[in-house]
C-alpha positions, 0 to 999 in steps of 0.5 A: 508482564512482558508475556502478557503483553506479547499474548494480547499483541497476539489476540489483537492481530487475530481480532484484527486480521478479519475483513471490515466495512467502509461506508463510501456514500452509500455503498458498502465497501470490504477491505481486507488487508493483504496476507500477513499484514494488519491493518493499523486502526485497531491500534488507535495510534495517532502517530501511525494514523498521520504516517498513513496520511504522509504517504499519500495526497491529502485529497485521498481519504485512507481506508487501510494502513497495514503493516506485516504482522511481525511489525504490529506485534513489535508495535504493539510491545513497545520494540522497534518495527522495521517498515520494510514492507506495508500496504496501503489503500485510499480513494479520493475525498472528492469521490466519495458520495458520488457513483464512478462510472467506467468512463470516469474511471478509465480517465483517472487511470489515464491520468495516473499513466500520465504522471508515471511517463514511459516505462524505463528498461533497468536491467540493473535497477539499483544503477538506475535508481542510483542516477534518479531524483528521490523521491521520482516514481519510475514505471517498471512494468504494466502488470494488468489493464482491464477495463476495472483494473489497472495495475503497475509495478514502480520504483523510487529512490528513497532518502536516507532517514539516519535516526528515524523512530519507526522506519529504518530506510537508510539501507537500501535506499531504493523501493518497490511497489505495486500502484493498482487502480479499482473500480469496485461497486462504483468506487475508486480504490488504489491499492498499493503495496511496498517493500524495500529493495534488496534485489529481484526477490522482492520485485517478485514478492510485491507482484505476487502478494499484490495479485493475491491481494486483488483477487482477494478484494474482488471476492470480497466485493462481488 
């Protein structure tokens, strides 16, 4: 039984790992999720779906949840998964039906610089996080600013979660991301992805898995 379960884990990841379709008033938006991870939706479990909605604002709806393939499959069997990386997207409830114009965009990008404040010089970034409040986002580089997108890459420091049933957050403590906004078919998308904080390889793995990710996006929507 347990290698027919492993087998349909693995006909559910192919089923899944296609490009889909989100309605956002009239426009037709496509989501794929970021190379060797999976969206969470053909899962159809509820307690991965109000994770995904714990890690945003309730103002944003989710559009996708991916976790790396090798954790979808563990899910899928019934065996721990580790949650060191994922990758999320959402747009605002508030914006759904209505067309956002380049104006309106570039001001929520500015908003979001805002509430980031001045980028921090962390030649070591575990010391640094180490002295920072959990939770408090920290802005570490500006990767890209373009009329249609603004992309930065960030650092928290994340509590310790002894016990937790689907993430193993107690060592590190620390996190990295990419927090990318899109404007695309008149629709904003932030785009984000994550992974626990070892050292500068995972720094490097988040820029380039979230390039990719973008570029990957915009073709989808041309």
């Amino acid at each position: 039984m347990r290698i027919v379960a492993a087998l349909l884990a693995v006909f559910s990841l192919n089923c899944a790992a296609a490009p889909f379709i989100v309605r956002l008033g009239i426009e037709r938006i496509v989501i794929d999720a970021p190379p060797g991870f999976t969206d969470t939706v053909e899962l159809a479990s509820p307690r991965l779906q109000s994770l995904s909605e714990t890690l945003t604002s309730a103002s944003n709806r989710v559009l996708l949840f991916a976790l790396t393939d090798a954790d979808v499959r563990n899910f899928t069997v019934g065996e721990r998964i580790e949650g060191r990386r994922y990758a999320l997207v959402v747009t605002p409830k508030g914006l759904e039906s209505t067309r956002v114009t380049p104006k309106q965009f570039s001001e929520l990008a500015s908003d979001a610089a805002q509430s980031l404040g001045a980028k921090v010089d962390a030649p070591d970034l575990v010391q640094f996080l180490k002295g920072q409040p959990i939770g408090k986002l920290n802005l570490i580089a500006e990767l890209k600013r373009e009329p249609e997108i603004v992309s930065v890459l960030v650092a928290v420091r994340l509590p310790e979660v002894p016990g937790e049933k689907f993430w193993n957050f107690a060592t590190p403590q620390y996190q990295v991301s990419t927090e990318t906004l899109m404007l695309v078919r008149g629709k904003a998308l932030r785009v984000s992805a994550y992974s626990l904080y070892d050292g500068p390889a995972d720094l490097e793995w988040v820029r380039e898995i979230s390039r990719r990710w973008q570029e990957e996006l915009l073709r989808l929507n041309r």
